[in-house]
N, C-alpha and C positions, 0 to 999 in steps of 0.2 A: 809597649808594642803598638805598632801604627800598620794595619793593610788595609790599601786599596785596591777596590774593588775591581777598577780600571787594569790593574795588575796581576790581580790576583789568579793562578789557575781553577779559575769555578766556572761550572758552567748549569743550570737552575733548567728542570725540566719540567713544563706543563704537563704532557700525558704518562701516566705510570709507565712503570717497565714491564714490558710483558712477563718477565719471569719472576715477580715480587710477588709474595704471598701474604705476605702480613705487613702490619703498616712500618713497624720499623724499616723491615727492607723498602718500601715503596720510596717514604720519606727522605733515608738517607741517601737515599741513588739521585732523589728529586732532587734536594736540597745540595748536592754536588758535595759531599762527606766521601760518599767511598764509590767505586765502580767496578764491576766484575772482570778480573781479570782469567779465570777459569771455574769449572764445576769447584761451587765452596772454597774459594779462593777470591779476593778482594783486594783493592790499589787502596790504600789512603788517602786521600788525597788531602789539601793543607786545612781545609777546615776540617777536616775528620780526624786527621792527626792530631789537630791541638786538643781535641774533646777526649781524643786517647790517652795522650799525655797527660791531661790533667785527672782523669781516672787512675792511672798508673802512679801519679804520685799522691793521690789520695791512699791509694794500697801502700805503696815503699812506706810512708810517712807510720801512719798505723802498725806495719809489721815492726819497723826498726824503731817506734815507741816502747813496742811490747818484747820487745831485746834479740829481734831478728838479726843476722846478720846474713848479707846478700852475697850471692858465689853468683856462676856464669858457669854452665856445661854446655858442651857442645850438643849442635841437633844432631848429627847425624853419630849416630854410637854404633861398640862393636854388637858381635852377636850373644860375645861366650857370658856376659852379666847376667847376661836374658834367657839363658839356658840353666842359668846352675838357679833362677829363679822358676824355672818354667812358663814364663809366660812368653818365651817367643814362639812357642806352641799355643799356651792361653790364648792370648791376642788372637789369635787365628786370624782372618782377612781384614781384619781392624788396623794393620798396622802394615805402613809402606817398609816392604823387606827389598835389598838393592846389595851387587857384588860391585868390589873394586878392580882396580884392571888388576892385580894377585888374586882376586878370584875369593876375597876377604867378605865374609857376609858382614854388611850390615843394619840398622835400621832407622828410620827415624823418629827420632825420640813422640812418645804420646805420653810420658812421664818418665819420672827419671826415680822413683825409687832407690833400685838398683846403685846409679851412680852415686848418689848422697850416701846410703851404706859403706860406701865403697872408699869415699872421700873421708870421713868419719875412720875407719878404718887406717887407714893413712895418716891420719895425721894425727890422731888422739889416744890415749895408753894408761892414762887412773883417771881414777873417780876425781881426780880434782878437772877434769877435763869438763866435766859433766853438772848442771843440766846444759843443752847447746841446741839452738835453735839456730836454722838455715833456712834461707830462700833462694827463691829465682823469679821473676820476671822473664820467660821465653818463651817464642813459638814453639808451638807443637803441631803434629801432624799422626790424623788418624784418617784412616781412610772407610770414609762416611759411605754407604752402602747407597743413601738418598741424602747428598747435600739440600736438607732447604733452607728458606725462612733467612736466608741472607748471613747475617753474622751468628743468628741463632743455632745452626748447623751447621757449621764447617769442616772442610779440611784440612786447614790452615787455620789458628789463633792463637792470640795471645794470652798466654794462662799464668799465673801465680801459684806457682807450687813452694809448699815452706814442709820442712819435718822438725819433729824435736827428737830427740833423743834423750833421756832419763834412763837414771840408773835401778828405779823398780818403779812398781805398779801408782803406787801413790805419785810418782815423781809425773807420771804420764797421764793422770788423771788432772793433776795440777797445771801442766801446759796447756792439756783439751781444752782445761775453762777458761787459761789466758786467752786461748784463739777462738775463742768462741766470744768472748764478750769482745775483742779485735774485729772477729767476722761485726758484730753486729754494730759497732761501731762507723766502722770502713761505709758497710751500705747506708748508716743512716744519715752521715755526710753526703753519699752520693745520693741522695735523694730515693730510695729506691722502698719502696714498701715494700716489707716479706715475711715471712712465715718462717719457722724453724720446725721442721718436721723431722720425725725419724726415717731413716732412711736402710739401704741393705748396702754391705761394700761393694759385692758382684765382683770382678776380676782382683778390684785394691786388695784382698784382704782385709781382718782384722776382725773386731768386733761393734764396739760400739761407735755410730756410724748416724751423720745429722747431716741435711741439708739444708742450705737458706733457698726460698723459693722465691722470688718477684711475683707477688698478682700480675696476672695478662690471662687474657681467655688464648690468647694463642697462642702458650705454654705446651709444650709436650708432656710436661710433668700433672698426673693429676694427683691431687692429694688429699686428706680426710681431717676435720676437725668436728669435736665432740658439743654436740651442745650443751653439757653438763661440765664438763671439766675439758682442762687447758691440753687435753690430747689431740695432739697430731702428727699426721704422719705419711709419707706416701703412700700411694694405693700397693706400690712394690713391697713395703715393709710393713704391713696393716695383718696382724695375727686375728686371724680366727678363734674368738670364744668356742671352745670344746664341749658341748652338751653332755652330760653325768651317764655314762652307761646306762642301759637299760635293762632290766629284766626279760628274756627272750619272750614273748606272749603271742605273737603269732603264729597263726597255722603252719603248716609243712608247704615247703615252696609248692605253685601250685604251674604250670605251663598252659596259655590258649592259645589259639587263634589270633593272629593280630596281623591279617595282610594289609597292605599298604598302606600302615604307619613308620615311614622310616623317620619323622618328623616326631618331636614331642610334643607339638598342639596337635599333631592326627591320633596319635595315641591315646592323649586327654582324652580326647572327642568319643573315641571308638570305645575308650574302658570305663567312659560314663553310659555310654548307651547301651552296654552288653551287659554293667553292672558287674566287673570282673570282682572278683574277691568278694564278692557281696554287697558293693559301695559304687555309690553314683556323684560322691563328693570329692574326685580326682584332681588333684590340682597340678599344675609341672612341678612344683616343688615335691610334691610325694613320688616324682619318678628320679631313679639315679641313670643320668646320662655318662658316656664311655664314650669319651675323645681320643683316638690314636694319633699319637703324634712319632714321629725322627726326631730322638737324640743325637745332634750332633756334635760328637767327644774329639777335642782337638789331641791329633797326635793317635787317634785308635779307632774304633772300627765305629757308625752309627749302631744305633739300639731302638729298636721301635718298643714304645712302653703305652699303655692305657691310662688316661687319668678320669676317674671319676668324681661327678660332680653334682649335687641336686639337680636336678632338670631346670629350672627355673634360672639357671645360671648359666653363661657358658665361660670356658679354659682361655683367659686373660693371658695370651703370652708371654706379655709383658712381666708380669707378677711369673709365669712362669721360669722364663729365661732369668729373672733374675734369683731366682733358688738354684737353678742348673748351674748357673756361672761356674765356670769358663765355657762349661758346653750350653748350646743353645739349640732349642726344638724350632719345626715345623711341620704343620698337618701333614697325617699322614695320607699318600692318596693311592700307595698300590697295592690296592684290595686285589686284588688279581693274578697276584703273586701270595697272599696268605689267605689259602681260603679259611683254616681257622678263625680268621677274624672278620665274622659275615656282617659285614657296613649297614647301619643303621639298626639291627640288631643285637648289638655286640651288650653282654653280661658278665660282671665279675666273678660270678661262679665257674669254675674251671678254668682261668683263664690262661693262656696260653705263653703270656708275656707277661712284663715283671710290671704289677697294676697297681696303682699310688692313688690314693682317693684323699678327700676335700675332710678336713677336720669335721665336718656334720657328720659325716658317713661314720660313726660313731657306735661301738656293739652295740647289738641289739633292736638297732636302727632298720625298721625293714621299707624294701621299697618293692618299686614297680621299676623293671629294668627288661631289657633283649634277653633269650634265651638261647642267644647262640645259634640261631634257627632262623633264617630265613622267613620272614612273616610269622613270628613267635614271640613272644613277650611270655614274661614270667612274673606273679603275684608272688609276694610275703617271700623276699626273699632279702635274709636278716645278716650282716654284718657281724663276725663274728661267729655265725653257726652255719650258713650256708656258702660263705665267700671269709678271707683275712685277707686283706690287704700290703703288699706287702712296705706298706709304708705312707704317713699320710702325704699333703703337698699343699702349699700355700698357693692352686693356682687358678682359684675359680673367681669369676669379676666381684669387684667390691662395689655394692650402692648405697648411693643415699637411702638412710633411713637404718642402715646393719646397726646392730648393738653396737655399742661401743667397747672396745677389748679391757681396757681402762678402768672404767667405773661400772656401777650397778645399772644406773637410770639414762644415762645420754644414748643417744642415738648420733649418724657420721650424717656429714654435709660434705658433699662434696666441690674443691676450688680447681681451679687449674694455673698453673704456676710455669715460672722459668726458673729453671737450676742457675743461681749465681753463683753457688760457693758450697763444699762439698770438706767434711771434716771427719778424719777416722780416729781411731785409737789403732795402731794397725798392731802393735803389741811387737811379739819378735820374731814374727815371720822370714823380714830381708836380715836380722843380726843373724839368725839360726844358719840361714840359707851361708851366709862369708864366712860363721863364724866368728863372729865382731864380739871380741871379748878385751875385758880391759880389766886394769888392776883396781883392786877393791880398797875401802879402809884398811880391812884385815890382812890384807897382801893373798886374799884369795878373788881368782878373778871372775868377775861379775860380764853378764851381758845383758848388755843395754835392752830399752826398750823404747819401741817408735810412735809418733803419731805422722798422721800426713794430712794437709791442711791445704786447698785448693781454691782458688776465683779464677774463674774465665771472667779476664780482664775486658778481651773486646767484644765477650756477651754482654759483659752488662753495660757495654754501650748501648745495643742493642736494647736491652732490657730498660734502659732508662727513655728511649726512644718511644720504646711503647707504653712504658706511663705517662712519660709527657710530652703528649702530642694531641690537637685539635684538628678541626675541619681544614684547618686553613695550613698545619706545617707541625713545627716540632717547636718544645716549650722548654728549651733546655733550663734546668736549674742552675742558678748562679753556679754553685761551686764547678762545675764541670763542663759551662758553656765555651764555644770559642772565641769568646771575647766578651768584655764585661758591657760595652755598650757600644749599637749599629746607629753610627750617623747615617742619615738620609738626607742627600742634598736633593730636595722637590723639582728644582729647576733651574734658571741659567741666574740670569742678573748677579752674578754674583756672587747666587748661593752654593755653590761649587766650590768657591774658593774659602767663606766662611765655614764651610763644614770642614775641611782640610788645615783652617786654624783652629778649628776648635778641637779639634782631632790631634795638632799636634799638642792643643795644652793641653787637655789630657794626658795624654802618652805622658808627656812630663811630670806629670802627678803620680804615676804609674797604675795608670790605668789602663784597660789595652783596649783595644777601640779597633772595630771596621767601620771605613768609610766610604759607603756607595758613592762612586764621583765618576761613572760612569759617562762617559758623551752621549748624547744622542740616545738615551733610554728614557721614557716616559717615566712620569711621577708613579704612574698606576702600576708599571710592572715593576717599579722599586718597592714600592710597600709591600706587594706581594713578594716580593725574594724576602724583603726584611721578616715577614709573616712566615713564609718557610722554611729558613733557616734558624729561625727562633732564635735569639739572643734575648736575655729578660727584659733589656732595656734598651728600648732607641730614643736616637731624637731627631727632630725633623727641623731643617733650616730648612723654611719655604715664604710662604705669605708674609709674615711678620717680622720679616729679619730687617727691615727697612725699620722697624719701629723698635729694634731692635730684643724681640723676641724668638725664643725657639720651642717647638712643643715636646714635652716628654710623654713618652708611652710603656707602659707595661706590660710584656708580652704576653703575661699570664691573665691578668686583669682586665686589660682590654684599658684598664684610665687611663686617658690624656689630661694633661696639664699647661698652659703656657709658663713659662718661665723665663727671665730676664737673662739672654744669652750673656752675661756677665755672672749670672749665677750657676749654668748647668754643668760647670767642675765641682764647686761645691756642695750642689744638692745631690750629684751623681756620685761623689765622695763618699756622701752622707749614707744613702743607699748600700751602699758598701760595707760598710759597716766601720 
């Protein structure tokens, strides 16, 4: 492969994009990779393509090692698959829904589940059919509430979805860890540092449920590692250590005075200074705070519920919405339609709504909480004798320093990460939902069982962008660059045309090579395109071509070399491996 740069459709921008957030986006728009062509939607353009491509068959290559075998469904699908699963209600405003001129609902695909069961179904009937692994490589489309972060959020991308299908539990346990040592394969070719954390399925189903994370601080995902033992996990799937019941020992709830403290540091402040319960040693942890939020249940009426939580904390939506999955909350704000529920003093004793508290909140556990009462607060008021709750909830913030759920002695640190790749056990939720049964050894029939196995392809472009990237551009790693090495022709005399022979012997070698040969563009703003488009390796025909030299450069390293333009095929060979 030979392009020229004189040809080529790029076009390299000095000032950021005003709507880049994070350096990947900045980079890839600079360095003329991609360009927005709508909210979360993106052109490829030819350098951004080949760096796609070359991720993409870093995946195919990987899946169809590990005895994948590749299908094609269409994006746009009917409605009735997604009904008899329930998630064309689940999905709720996540998912683009669209009629045909018969007035045919359909949608566009955000997974495809459904249609793999469906295929599987069709076309398969004994256990000799089985174990069978399937993928795809195709766009999908969710409809992103906040596209950001460029290719990091979209609503348009390209994803790798694979299932297996086994004929029992053991059978699906044994694929999980084929695709799981594949996942970590896949990225460690693509150069990508990550984490494997536990993770919650939330809409997928299933049970047991891992995510690969990329390090980046401008991760959406935060995640938790032990410093005693190899646990980690997302902040979403991070279980609460349960404290041992307690023997009830506190007084009888007691109710004071407490005007205007709607705030848990005014209350601290006020029930140190009045000495409430007897104690001037108040801390927000010893108070349980009461967050009302909107249940919103797809397909059926909202639910306003209370979640209680130590004071010291507050109701992580995120960790929440992912327990609720498919339904997802938001604070509640119309106190004024329930006065039952008096804002800022609101208490689990009598409450009025169906009230879920934080695994600390634990019998016998008493705190400092609202009285239901307007400028009221209530002492020793104990979990279990004065308030049950009616159920606990994973959804109070995780910090640095929590116990660790794991072991005895670690304590969590917390990383922030980019979701690359996403792996269930999803068990027999979609076979249950068709019905996908098939004939057994014994001639009695057997239903399958599934895993589902995910990489967002053109995140982790994205994702490699922001690990390897400097002040000056982007540092692509060999295997996934757009080309293995950028000639630079410095200036005229000639050296124009010796980079374009040395360019094409390369190519010949089969090496694939861009070559700056632009007219009439300065040395200074060549290095600089060849700096932010990053390619590992340039070479520079400039000063020394008359002496018959050319210099190499290492885009990660920053070393230059001169070397005998009679040798830079075979030392750039060499490099290659």
């Amino acid at each position: 492969m030979l392009l020229r740069m004189s040809t080529l459709l790029l076009k390299t921008l000095r000032e950021e994009p005003a709507d880049a957030e994070v350096p990947s986006h900045r980079l890839l728009v600079r360095a003329g990779f991609i360009r927005r062509a709508a909210p979360g939607g993106y052109t490829w353009l030819p350098l951004g393509k080949l760096v796609l491509d070359r991720v993409t068959a870093i995946v195919r290559a990987e899946m169809t090692a590990a005895g994948g075998q590749e299908v094609a469904f269409p994006a746009l699908l009917p409605r009735e698959p997604y009904e008899v699963t329930g998630r064309w209600t689940d999905y709720g405003d996540d998912i683009f829904k669209l009629r045909d001129r018969r007035d045919a609902e359909h949608l566009l695909g955000p997974t495809h589940e459904e249609m793999f069961t469906l295929l599987v179904q069709d076309l398969t009937s004994s256990y000799r059919d089985f174990p069978l692994l399937l993928f795809q490589i195709q766009t999908k489309f969710r409809d992103e509430a906040r596209p950001r972060g460029g290719l990091l959020r979209g609503r348009e991308f390209l994803m790798k979805d694979a299932y297996s299908f086994d004929l029992d539990d053991e059978g699906l346990r044994l694929s999980y860890a084929v695709m799981r040592a594949t996942y970590q394969r896949v990225f460690e070719r693509l150069g990508l540092r990550h984490t494997i954390v536990s993770a919650v399925a939330g809409a997928m189903g299933g049970s047991a449920s891992e995510e690969f994370l990329a390090s980046a601080e401008v991760g959406e995902d935060t995640f938790v590692g032990c410093t005693a033992c190899d646990y980690a996990a997302n902040t979403e799937a991070v279980v609460t250590p349960v404290p041992p019941a307690r023997e009830v020992t506190a007084p009888p709830l007691a109710v004071h005075d407490t005007p205007d403290t709607p705030t848990i540091a005014a209350l601290v402040e006020l029930a140190n200074e009045r000495r409430l319960g007897g104690r001037t040693d108040w801390t927000a942890a010893d108070t349980l705070k009461n967050v009302v939020v909107t249940v919103h249940h797809p397909g059926r009426e909202d639910e306003v519920v209370a979640i209680g939580v130590p004071g010291d904390r507050g109701v992580d939506l995120k960790r929440l919405n992912a327990v609720l999955a498919p339904a997802t909350a938001t604070l509640f704000d119309d106190f004024a339609s329930r006065p039952d529920l008096v804002r800022g003093y609101l208490g689990p004793q009598g409450s009025k709504v169906r009230y879920l508290a934080d695994p600390r909140v634990a019998p016998g556990t008493a705190w400092l909480t609202g009285a239901n009462q307007a400028g009221k607060h209530a002492t020793d008021v104990v979990a279990g004798r004065d308030f049950t709750p009616d159920g606990t909830i994973e959804a109070a913030e995780v910090r640095a320093g929590d116990p660790c759920p794991a072991c005895a002695g670690g304590t969590l640190t917390m990383r922030r990460g980019i979701e690359i790749g996403h792996i269930f056990q999803l068990g027999r939720r979609y076979t249950d939902a068709f019905g996908l049964d098939v004939l057994g050894a014994d001639g009695k029939p057997v239903r399958p069982t599934m895993g589902c196995y995910g990489i967002g392809v053109s995140r982790a472009v994205a994702a490699i962008a922001e690990q390897h990237h400097d002040e000056q551009g982007l540092c692509w790693p060999a295997a996934v660059a757009p080309a293995d090495v950028h000639i630079v022709a410095a200036g005229r005399d000639g050296q124009v045309e010796a980079a374009l022979a040395l360019g094409d012997e390369l190519s010949r070698a089969g090496i694939r090579v861009l070559v700056d040969d632009r007219p009439n563009v300065s040395a200074g703003v060549k290095f600089t395109d060849a700096e932010l488009i990053g390619i590992p390796r340039s070479v520079v025909v400039g000063r020394r071509l008359a002496e018959g030299y050319a210099e190499l450069r290492d885009r990660g390293t920053g070393e230059r070399n001169d070397v005998a333009l009679v040798d830079v095929a075979r030392v750039i060979a060499g490099t290659l491996g």
